[in-house]
KOLKOLDO-371254 format. One line per field, with one value per residue (C-alpha): x, y, z; residue in one letter; residue number from 1. Coordinates in steps of 0.001 Angstrom, whole numbers. Last residue first. Example, Ala and Ser with C-alpha at 12.3 -4.5 7.8 and 13.67 -1.06 7.14 Angstrom:
// KOLKOLDO-371254
u = 13670 / 12300 .
v = -1060 / -4500 .
w = 7140 / 7800 .
aa = S / A .
i = 2 / 1 .
END
This chain:
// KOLKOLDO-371254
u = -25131 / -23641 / -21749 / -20767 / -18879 / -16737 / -15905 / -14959 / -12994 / -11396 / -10733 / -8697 / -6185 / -5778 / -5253 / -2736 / -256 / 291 / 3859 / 5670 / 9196 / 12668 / 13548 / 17106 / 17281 / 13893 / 10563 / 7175 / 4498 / 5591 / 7317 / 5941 / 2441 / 1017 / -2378 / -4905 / -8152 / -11358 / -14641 / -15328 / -14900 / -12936 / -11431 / -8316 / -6481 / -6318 / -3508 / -1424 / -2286 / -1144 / 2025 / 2407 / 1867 / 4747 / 7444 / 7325 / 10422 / 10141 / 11357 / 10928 / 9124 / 7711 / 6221 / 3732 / 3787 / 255 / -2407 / 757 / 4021 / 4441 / 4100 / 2419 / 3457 / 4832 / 1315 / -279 / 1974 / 665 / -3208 / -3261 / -2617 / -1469 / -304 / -1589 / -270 / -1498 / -997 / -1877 / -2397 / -6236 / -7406 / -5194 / -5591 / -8916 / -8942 / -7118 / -9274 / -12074 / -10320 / -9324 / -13483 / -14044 / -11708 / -11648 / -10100 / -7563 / -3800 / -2329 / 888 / 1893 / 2928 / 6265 / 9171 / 10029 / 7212 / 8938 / 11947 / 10079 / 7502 / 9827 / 10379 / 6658 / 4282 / 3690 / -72 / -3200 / -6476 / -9726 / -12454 / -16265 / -19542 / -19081 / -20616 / -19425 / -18722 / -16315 / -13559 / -12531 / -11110 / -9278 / -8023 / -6930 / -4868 / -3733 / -2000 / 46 / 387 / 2336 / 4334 / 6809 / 9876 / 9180 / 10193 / 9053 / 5721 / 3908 / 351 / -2469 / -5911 / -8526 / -9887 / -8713 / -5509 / -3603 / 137 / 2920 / 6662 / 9089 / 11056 / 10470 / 7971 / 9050 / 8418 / 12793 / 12910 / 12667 / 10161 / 7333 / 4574 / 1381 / -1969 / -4261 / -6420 / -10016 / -11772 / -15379 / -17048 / -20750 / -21767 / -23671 / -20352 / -20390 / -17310 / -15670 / -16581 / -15408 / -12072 / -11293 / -12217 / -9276 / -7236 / -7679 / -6539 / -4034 / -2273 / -3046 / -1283 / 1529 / 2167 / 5322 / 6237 / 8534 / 10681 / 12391 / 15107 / 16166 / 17524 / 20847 / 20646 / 19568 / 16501 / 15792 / 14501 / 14028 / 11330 / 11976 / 12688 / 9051 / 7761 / 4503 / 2929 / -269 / -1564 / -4618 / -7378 / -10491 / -14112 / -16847 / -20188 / -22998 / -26221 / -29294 / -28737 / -28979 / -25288 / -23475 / -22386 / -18588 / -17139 / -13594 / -12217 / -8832 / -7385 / -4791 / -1348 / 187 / 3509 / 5843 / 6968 / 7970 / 4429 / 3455 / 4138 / 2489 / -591 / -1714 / -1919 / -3447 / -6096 / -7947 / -11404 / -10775 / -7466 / -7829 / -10180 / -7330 / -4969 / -7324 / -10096 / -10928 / -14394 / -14511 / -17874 / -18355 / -21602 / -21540 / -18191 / -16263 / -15405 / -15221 / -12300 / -10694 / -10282 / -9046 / -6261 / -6249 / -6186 / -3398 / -1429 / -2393 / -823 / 2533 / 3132 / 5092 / 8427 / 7430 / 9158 / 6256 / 6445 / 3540 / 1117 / 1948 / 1960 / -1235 / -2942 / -1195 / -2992 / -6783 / -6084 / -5488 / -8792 / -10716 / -9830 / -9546 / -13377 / -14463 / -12453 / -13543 / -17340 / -16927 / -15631 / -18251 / -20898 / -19518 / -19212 / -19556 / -17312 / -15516 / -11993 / -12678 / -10052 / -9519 / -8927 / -6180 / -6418 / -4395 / -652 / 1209 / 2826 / 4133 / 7889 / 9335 / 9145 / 12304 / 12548 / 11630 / 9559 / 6517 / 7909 / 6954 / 5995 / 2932 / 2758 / 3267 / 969 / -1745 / -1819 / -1509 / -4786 / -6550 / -5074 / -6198 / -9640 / -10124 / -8504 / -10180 / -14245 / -13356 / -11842 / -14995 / -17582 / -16002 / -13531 / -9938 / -8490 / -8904 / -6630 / -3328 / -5438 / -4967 / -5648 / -3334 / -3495 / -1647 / 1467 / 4511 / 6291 / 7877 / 4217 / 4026 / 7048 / 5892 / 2520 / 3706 / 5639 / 2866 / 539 / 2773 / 3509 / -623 / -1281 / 1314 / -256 / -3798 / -3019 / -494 / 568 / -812 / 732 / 3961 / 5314 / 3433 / 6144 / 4326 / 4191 / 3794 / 2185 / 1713 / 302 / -3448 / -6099 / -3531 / -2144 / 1816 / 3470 / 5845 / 6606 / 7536 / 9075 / 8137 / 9558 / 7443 / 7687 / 9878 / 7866 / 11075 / 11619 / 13779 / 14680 / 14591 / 11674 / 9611 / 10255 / 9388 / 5786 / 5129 / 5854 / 3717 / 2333 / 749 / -2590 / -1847 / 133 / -2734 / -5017 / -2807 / -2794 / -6123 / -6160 / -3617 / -186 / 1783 / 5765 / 7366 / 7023 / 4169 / 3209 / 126 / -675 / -770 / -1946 / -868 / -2072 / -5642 / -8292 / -9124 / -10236 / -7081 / -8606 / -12276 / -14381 / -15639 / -12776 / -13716 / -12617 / -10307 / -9691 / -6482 .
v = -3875 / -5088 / -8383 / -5333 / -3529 / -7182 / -8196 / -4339 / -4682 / -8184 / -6862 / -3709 / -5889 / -8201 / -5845 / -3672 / -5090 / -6607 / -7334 / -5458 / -7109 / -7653 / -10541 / -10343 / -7023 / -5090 / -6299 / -4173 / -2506 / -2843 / -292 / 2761 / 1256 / 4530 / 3791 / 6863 / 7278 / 8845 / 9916 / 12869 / 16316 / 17605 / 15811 / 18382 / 19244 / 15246 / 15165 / 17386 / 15535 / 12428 / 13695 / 15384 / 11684 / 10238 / 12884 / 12449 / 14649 / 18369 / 19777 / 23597 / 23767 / 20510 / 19145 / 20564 / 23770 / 25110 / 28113 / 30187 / 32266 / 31817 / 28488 / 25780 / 22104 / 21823 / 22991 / 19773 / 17711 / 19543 / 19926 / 16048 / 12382 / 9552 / 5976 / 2772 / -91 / -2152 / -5926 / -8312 / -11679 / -10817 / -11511 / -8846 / -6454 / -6659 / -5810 / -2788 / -1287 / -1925 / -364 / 2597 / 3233 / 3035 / 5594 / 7895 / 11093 / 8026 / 7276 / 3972 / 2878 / -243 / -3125 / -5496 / -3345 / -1503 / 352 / 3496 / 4196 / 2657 / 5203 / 7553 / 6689 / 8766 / 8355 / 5079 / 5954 / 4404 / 6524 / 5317 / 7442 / 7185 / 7185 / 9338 / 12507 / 11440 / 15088 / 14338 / 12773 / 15740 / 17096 / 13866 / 14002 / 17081 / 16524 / 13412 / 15097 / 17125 / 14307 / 12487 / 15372 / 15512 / 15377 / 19012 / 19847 / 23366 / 23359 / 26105 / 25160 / 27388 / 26263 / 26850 / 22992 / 22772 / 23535 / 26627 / 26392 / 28370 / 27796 / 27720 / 24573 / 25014 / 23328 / 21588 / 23973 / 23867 / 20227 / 17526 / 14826 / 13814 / 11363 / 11383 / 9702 / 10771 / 7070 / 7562 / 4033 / 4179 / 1771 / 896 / -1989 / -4883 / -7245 / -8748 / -10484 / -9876 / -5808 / -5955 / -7576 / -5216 / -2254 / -3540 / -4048 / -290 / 1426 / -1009 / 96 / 3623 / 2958 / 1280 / 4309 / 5088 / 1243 / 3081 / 4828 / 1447 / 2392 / 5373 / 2860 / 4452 / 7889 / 10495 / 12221 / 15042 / 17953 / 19912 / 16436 / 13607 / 11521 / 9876 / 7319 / 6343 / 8294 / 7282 / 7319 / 5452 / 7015 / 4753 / 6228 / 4242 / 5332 / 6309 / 4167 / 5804 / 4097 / 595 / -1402 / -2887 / 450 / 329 / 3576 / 3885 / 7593 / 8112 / 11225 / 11049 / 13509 / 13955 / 12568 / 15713 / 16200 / 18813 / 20174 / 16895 / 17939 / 21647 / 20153 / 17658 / 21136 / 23397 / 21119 / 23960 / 22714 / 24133 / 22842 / 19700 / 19392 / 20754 / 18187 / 14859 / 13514 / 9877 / 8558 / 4675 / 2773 / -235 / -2571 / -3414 / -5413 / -6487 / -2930 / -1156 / -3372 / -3371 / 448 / 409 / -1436 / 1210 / 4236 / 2868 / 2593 / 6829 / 7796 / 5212 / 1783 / 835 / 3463 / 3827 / -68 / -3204 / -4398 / -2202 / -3074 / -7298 / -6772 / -5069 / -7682 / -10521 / -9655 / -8902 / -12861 / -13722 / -11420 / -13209 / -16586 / -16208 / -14713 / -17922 / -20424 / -19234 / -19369 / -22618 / -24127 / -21500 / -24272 / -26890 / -30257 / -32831 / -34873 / -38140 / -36978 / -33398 / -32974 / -29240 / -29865 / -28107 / -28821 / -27136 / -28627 / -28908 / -25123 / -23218 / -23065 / -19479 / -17462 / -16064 / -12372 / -11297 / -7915 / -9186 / -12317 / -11452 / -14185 / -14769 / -19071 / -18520 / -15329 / -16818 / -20153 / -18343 / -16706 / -19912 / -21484 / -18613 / -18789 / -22902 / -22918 / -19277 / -20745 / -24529 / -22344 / -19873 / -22447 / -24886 / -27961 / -28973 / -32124 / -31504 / -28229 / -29772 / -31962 / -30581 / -32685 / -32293 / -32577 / -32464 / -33451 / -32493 / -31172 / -27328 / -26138 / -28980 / -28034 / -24401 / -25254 / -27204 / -24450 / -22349 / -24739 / -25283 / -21018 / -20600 / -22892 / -22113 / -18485 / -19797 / -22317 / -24977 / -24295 / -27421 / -29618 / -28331 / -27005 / -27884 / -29860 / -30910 / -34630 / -35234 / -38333 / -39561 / -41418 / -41313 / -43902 / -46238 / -49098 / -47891 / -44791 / -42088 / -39996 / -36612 / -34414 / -30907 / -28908 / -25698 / -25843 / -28195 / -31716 / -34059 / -35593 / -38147 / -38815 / -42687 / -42914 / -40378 / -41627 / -45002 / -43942 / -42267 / -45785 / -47274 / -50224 / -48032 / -47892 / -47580 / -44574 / -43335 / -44098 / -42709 / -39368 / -39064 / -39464 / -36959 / -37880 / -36589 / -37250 / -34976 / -31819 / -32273 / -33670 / -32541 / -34555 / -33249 / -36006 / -36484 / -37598 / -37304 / -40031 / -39809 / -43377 / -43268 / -39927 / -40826 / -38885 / -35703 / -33631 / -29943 / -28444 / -25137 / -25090 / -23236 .
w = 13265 / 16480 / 14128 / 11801 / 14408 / 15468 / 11819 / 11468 / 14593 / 13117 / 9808 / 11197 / 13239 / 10446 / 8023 / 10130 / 8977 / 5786 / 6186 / 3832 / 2443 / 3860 / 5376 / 4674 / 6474 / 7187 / 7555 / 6490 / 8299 / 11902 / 13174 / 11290 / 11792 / 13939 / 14254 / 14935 / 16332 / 16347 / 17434 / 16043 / 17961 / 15389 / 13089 / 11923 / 15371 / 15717 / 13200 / 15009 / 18406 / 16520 / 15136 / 18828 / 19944 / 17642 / 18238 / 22288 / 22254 / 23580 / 20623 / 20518 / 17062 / 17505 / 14104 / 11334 / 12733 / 13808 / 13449 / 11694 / 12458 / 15893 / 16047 / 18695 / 17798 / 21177 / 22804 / 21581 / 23764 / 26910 / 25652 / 25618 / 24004 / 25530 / 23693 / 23629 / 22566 / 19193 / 18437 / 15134 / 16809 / 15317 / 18773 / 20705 / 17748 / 17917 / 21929 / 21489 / 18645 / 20998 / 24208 / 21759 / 20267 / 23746 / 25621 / 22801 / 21383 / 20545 / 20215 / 19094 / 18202 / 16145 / 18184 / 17466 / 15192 / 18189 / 20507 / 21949 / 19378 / 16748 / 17239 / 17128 / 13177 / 12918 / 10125 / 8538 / 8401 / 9293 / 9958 / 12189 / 11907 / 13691 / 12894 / 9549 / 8647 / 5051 / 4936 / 7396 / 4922 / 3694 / 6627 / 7807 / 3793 / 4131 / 7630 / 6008 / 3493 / 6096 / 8698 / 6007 / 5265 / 8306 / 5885 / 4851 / 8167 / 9191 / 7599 / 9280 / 8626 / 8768 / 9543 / 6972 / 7356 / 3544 / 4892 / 4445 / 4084 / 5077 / 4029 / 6698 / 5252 / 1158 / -842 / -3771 / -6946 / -7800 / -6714 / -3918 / -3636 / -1327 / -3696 / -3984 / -2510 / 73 / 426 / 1655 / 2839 / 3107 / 5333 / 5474 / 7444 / 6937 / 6040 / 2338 / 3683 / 363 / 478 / 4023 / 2771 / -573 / 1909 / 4169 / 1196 / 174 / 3316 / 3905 / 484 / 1971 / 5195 / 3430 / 1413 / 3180 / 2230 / -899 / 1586 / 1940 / -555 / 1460 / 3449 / 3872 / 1437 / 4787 / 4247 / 2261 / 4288 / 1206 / 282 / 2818 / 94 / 214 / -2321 / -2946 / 44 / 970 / 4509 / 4722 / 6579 / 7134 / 7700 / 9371 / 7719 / 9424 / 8743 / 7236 / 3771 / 5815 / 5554 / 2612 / 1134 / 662 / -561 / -1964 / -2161 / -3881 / -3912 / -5795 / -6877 / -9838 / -10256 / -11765 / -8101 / -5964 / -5552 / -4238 / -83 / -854 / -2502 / 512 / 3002 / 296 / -37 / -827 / -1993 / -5759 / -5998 / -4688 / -8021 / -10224 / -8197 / -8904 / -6917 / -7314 / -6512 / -6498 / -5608 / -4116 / -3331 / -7194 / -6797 / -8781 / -10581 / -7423 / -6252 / -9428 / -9345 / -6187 / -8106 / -10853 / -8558 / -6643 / -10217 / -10466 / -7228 / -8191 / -7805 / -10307 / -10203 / -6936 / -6218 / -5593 / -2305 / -436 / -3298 / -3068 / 875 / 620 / -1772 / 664 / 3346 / 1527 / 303 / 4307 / 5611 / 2883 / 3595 / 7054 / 7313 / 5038 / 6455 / 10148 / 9077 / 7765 / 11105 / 13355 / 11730 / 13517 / 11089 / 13507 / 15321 / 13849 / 14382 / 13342 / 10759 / 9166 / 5291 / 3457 / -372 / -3209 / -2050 / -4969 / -4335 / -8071 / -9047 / -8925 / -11382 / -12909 / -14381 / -11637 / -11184 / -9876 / -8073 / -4230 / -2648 / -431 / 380 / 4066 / 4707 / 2906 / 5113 / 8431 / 7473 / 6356 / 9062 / 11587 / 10480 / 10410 / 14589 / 15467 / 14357 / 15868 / 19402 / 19434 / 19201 / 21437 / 21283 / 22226 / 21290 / 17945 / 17696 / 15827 / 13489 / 10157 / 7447 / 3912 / 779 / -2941 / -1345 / -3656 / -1030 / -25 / 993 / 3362 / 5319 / 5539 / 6281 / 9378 / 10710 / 10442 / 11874 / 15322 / 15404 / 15569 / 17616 / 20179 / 20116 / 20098 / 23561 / 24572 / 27803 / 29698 / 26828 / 26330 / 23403 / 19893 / 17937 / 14972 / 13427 / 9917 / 8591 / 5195 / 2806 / 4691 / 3597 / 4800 / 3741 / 3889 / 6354 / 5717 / 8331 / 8436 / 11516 / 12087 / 15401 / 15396 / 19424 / 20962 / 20982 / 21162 / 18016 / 16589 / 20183 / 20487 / 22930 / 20611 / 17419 / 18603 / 20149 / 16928 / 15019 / 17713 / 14882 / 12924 / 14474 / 17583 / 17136 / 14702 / 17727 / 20334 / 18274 / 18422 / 22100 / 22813 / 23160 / 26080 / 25301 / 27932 / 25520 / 23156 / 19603 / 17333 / 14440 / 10397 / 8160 / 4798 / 1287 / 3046 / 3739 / 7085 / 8422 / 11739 / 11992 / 12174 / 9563 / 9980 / 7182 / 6503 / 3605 / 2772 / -1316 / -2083 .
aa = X / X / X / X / X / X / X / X / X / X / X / X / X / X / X / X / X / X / X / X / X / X / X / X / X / X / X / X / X / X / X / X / X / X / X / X / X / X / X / X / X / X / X / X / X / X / X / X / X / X / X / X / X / X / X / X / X / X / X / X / X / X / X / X / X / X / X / X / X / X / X / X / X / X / X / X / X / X / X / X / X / X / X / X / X / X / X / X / X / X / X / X / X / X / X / X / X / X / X / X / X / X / X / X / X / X / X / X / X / X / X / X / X / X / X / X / X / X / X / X / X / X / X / X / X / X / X / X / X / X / X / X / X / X / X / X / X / X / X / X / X / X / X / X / X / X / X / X / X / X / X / X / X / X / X / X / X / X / X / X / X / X / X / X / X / X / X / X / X / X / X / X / X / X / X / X / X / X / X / X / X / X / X / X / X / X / X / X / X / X / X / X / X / X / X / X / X / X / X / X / X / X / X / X / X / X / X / X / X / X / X / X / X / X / X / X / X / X / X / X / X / X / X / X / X / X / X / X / X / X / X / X / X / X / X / X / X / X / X / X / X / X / X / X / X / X / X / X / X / X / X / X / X / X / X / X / X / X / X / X / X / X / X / X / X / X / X / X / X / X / X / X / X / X / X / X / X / X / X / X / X / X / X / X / X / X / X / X / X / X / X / X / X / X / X / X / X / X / X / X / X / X / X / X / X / X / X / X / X / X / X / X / X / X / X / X / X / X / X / X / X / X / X / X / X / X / X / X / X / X / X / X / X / X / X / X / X / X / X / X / X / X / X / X / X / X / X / X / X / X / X / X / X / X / X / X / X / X / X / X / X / X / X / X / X / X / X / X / X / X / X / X / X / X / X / X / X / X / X / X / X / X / X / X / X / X / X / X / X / X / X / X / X / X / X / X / X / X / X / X / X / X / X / X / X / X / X / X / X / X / X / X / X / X / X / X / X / X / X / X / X / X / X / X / X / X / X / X / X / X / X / X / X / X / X / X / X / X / X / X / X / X / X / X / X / X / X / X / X / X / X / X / X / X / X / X / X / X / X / X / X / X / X / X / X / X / X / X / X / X / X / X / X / X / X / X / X / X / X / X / X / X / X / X / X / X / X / X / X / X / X / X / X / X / X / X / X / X .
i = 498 / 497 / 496 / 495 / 494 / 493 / 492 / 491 / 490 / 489 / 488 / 487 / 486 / 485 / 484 / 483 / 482 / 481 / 480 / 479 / 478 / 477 / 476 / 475 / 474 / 473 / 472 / 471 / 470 / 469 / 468 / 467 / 466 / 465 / 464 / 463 / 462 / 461 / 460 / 459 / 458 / 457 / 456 / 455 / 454 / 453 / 452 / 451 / 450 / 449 / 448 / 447 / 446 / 445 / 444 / 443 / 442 / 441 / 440 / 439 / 438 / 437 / 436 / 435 / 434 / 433 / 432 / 431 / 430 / 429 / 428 / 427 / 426 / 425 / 424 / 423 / 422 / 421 / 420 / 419 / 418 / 417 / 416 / 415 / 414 / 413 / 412 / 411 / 410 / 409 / 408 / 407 / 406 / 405 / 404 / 403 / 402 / 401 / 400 / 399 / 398 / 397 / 396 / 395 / 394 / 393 / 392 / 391 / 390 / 389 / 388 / 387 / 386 / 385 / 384 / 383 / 382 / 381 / 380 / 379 / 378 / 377 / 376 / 375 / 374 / 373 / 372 / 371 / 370 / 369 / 368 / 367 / 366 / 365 / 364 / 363 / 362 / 361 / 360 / 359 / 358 / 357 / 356 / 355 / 354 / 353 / 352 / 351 / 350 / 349 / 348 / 347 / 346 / 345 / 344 / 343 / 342 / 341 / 340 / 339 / 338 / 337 / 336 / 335 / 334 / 333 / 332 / 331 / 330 / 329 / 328 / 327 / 326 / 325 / 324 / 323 / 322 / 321 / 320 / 319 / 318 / 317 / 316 / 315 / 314 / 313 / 312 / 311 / 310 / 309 / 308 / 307 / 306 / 305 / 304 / 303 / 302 / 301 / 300 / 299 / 298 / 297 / 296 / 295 / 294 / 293 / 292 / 291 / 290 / 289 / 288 / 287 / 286 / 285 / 284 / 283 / 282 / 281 / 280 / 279 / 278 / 277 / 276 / 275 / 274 / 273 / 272 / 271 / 270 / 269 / 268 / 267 / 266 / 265 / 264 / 263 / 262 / 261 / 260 / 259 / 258 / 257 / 256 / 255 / 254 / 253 / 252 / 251 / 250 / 249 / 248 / 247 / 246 / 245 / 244 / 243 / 242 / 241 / 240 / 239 / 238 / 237 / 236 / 235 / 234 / 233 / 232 / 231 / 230 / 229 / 228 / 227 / 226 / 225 / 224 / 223 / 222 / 221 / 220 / 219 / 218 / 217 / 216 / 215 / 214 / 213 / 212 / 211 / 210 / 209 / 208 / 207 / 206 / 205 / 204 / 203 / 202 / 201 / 200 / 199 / 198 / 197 / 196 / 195 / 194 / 193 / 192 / 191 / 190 / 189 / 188 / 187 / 186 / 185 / 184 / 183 / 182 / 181 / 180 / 179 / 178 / 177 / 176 / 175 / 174 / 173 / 172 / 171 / 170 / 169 / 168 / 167 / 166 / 165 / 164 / 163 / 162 / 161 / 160 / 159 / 158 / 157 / 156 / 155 / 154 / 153 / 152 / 151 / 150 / 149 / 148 / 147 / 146 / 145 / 144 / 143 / 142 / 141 / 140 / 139 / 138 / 137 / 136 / 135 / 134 / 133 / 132 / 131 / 130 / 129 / 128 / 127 / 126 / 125 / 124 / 123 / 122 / 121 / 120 / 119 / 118 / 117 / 116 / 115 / 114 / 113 / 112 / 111 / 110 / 109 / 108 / 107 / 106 / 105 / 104 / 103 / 102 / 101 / 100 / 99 / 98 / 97 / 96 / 95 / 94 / 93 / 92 / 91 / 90 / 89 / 88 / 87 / 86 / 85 / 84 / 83 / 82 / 81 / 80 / 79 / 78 / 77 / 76 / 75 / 74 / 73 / 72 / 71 / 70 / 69 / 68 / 67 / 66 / 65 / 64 / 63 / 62 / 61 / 60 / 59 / 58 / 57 / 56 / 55 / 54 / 53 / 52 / 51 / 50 / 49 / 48 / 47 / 46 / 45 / 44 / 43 / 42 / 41 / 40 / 39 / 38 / 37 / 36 / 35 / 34 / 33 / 32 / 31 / 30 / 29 / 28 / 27 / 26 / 25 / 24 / 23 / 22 / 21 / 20 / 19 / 18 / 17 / 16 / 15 / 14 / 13 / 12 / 11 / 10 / 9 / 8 / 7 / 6 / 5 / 4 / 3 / 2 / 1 .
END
């Protein structure tokens, strides 16, 4: 998709279709007045007769003769005093969707002309790049039918005869990126274990490192966890005949002297729950268990694109959490490559168990600051649904800042506590820490957190629970992408201080 800017006068655009906001009560702005006018009040007529009443996402096409433009589609945007980035956002997804099933070659988007600034031209090209990528994603790796390709390869934001804003280009560029990174992690998180495995992760980080000379991939393998006891992330692989991956992607596209920022992906290709095997109803879905890590790696694919002055490493623990004779066994003890002992007494709890080494491992980057991501507890469900992903934090800013991107990136977070009274549930009497509550207690997600946060120290650091919100169940099934957006924009945000 090429992503243009279009200067001229609307009613002079040349496009094979023109994309106009309308509103509840009939308010047409002033550009739409002119293509109104200009066509003899054919908008006017569809809106006294009722062919469309400005309800939000509410597309109606038509055609029109002697025009630079072939076509015009109008967009239901709500009403007019409440129409704002959220409105905007559900108005030009609708109206991608209706373009994306014609055989226009082009569109203009004029659903944000009326209002100008800086901010609103750079959010109004990002987000339709964005919102773009997340419409036309499909899934088609393992069908034996492809589907039929999109006509549409041009998607110009119209200005109506102001001047190209720089902050326009910028958008494109950051949406671009961010959207492409999107659908990379959706593609990974969709495709079954049988595919994506430890070692297929490897290949697409791989790719990254490869295009880029900024990047380099380190990949540690089990004789190398060996020797710096990762005897936490060995006990949830030893079930399976998959070796395990440590996959270490470093972007260096800040000063030499610059601390890194560290991301934790969780990466589990395919968990059964080990011993503690999990029930058989949606089992299936235990393949987006290594969303975290598939995030991991499309985040560093982004930052990398961006060519942002920072340096970010992203560490993906991957494997996978099956049963058999070497699996390990409820009860068993583990040492960590911290040297704290783990009681594992849910074998199902192993994504805090392979993050633990890889939270370790990752501070002898002595790193700024850590942010891991990790489908790791169904209570978060329970307490957030399939809308926000959970957040904890040994850190008041670092949380407020991770709070805020989500808020802009449409790609939400909540916080949740953390303390001395949750971490005493995970006490044991057998080792330095069990691996969940011993004596329940509830609050599942934050003791995973407060388990987790045992191994970084006094780092600055936080964690995202995505359980809830990194793929779609049902009909709709398939990975969202999420966090990507969320993580972009802070890193956007960082590098912009650097």
């Amino acid at each position: 998709m090429r992503f243009t800017i279009k200067t001229a006068k609307i009613t002079e655009t040349k496009s094979d279709c023109l994309v106009i906001p309308i509103f509840k009560k009939g308010n047409l702005i002033k550009a739409s007045q002119s293509i109104d006018t200009a066509n003899n009040g054919i908008i006017s007529d569809f809106l006294k007769n009722g062919d469309i009443s400005g309800k939000l996402g509410q597309c109606r096409m038509l055609p029109v003769q002697g025009k630079p433009y072939k076509r015009i589609l109008l967009v239901g945007c709500g009403e007019y005093e409440k129409y704002s980035e959220k409105p905007y956002k559900k108005a030009l997804a609708s109206a991608l969707k209706k373009l994306s099933s014609t055989s226009h070659k082009s569109a203009t988007n004029f659903l944000a002309v009326f209002k100008t600034s800086k901010k609103i031209d750079y959010r109004a090209a990002r987000i339709m790049a964005e919102i773009w990528h997340d419409i036309t994603y499909e899934y088609t790796a393992t069908h034996s039918k492809k589907t039929k390709k999109i006509a549409l390869n041009k998607l110009s934001l119209g200005t109506n005869g102001r001047k190209i804003n720089p902050e326009m280009k910028k958008g494109f560029k950051h949406g671009d990126v961010v959207g492409k990174a999107k659908q990379k992690v959706r593609h990974l998180a969709d495709l079954p274990a049988n595919i994506c495995t430890p070692s297929y992760l490897v290949k697409e980080a791989r790719k990254i490192a490869s295009k880029h000379s900024s990047v380099s991939l380190t990949v540690i393998n089990e004789k190398e966890m060996k020797r710096l006891k990762m005897g936490a992330l060995l006990s949830v692989t030893a079930g399976s005949v998959e070796p395990a991956k440590l996959i270490v992607l470093k972007y260096s596209g800040g000063k030499s002297s610059q601390q890194p920022i560290v991301i934790v992906g969780k990466g589990i290709t395919f968990d059964t729950g080990g011993i503690s095997l999990k029930p058989s109803n949606k089992m299936d879905e235990m393949k987006y268990d290594m969303c975290g890590g598939a995030a991991a790696i499309g985040i560093l694919q982004a930052v990398a694109d961006l060519k942002l002055p920072i340096n970010v490493i992203s560490i993906v623990p991957a494997c996978e959490n099956l049963p058999s004779g070497n699996a390990t066994k409820p009860g068993d003890i583990v040492t960590s490559m911290s040297g704290q002992t783990i009681e594992v007494l849910n074998t199902d709890a192993e994504g805090r168990l392979i993050l633990a080494d890889a939270l370790t491992y990752s501070q002898r980057f002595k790193p700024k600051l850590i942010i891991d991501m990790a489908t790791l507890t169904g209570a978060c469900i329970v307490a957030l649904g399939h809308h926000l992903s959970g957040l904890m934090s040994n850190s008041d800013d670092l949380a407020n800042k991770l709070l805020a991107a989500g808020e802009a990136a449409g790609d939400g977070t909540w916080r949740l506590p953390l303390g001395k009274k949750y971490m005493d549930q995970l006490k044991s009497n057998f080792a330095d820490i069990g691996n969940i509550s011993g004596g329940g207690g509830g609050a599942g997600t934050v003791t995973a957190a407060c388990f987790l946060q045992k191994f970084v120290n006094d780092i600055e650091w936080a964690h995202l629970d995505i359980a809830g919100v990194a793929w779609l169940e049902g009909s709709k099934k398939g990975a969202t992408g999420r966090p990507v957006a969320l993580m972009s924009e802070f890193l956007i945000q960082e590098a912009n201080k650097s």
